[in-house]
C-alpha positions as CSV (number, residue, x, y, z in Angstrom):
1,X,0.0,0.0,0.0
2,X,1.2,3.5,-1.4
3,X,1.5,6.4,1.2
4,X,-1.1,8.1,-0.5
5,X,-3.2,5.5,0.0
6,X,-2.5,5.0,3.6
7,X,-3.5,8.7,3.9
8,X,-6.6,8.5,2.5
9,X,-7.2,6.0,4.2
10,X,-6.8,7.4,7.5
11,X,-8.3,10.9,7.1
12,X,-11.7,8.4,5.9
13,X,-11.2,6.9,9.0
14,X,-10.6,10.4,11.1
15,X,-13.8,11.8,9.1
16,X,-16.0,8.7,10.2
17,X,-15.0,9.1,13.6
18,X,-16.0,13.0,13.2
19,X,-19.2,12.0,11.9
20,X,-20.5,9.4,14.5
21,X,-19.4,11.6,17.0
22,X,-21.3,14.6,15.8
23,X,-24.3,12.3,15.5
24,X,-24.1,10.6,18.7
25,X,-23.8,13.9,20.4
26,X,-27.6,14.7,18.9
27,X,-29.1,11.1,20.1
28,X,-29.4,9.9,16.4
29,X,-30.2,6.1,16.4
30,X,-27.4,2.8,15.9
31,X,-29.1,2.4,12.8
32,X,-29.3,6.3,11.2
33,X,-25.7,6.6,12.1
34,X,-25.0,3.3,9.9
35,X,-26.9,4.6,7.2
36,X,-25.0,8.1,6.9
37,X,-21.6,6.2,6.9
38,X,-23.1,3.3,4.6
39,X,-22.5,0.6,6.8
40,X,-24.0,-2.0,8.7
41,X,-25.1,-1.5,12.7
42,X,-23.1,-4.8,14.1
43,X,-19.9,-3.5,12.6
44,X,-20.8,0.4,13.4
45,X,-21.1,-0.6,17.2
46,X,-18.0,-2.7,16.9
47,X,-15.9,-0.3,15.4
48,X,-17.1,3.1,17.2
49,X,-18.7,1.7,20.7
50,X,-16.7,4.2,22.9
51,X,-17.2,7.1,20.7
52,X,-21.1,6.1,20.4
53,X,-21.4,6.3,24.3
54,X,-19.2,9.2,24.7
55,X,-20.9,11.3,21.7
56,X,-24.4,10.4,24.1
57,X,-23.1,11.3,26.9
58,X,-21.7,14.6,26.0
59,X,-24.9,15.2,24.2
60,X,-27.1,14.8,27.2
61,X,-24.7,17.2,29.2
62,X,-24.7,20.1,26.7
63,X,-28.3,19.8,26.7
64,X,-29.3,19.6,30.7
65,X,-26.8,22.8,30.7
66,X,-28.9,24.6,28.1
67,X,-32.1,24.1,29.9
68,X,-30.5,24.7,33.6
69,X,-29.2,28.2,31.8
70,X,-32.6,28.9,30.1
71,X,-34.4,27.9,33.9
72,X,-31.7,30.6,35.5
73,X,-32.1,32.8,32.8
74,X,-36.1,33.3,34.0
75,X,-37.9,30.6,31.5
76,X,-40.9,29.7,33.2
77,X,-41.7,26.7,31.6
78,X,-38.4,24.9,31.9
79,X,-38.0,25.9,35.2
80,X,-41.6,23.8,35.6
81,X,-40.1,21.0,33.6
82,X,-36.9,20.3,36.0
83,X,-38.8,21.5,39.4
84,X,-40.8,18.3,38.0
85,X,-37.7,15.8,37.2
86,X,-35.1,16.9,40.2
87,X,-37.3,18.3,42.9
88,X,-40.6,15.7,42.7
89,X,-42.8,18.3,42.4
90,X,-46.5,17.5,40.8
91,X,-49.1,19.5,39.0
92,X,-52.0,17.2,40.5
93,X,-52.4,16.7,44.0
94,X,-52.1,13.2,45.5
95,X,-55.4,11.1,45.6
96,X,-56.4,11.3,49.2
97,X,-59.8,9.5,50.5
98,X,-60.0,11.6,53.4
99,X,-63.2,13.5,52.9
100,X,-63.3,15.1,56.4
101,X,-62.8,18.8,57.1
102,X,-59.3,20.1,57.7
103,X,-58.2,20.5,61.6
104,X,-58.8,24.0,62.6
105,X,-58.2,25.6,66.3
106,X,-59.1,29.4,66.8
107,X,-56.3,29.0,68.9
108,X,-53.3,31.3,68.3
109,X,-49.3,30.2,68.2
C-alpha cells in the first residue's frame, strides 16, 4: 500500500469518527448513524462503541446545561419542567380519601 493511500485511508477513517461523534452527540439512532456512513449496525457498534457512548453522553450534558441556563435565565416553563424531574414536584395533587374537614383551632401560636 502507497503512502497516499494510507492517507486516504486514515483521514476516511478520522472523518468517520467526526461524523459518528457529531451524531451521537444529537441522540441519532445505531441504525441512522449506519446509514449516513453506509454501513451496517453490528460493525458500526464494533468499530465506534466508545465514541457512540461518549458522543451520548456529551450530548445529554450540553443539553441539561442549556435548559438549567434557560431555567436561570427566567424561562418559566423549563424551570416547571426540572422543578418536576429533580425536585418531585407535581401538577396534581395526591389522591387522598380523606373526605373530612381540615383541623382547625381558633387558637393562636
Amino acid at each position: 500500500m502507497s503512502d497516499i493511500e494510507k492517507t486516504t485511508k486514515a483521514n476516511k477513517r478520522t472523518e468517520q469518527k467526526q461524523m459518528v461523534y457529531k451524531l451521537a452527540c444529537i441522540q441519532c439512532s445505531d441504525a441512522e448513524i449506519a446509514e449516513v456512513l453506509g454501513m451496517k449496525v453490528h460493525v458500526l457498534k464494533r468499530m465506534f462503541k466508545k465514541l457512540l457512548e461518549q458522543g451520548r453522553e456529551n450530548g445529554k450534558k450540553s443539553l441539561r446545561r442549556a435548559m438549567w441556563d434557560k431555567a436561570i435565565n427566567g424561562d418559566t416553563k423549563v424551570q416547571i419542567f426540572l422543578s418536576k424531574q429533580y425536585l418531585g414536584m407535581k401538577d396534581v395533587p395526591e389522591a387522598n380519601n380523606d373526605k373530612g374537614p381540615l383541623p382547625w383551632t381558633d387558637e393562636k401560636i
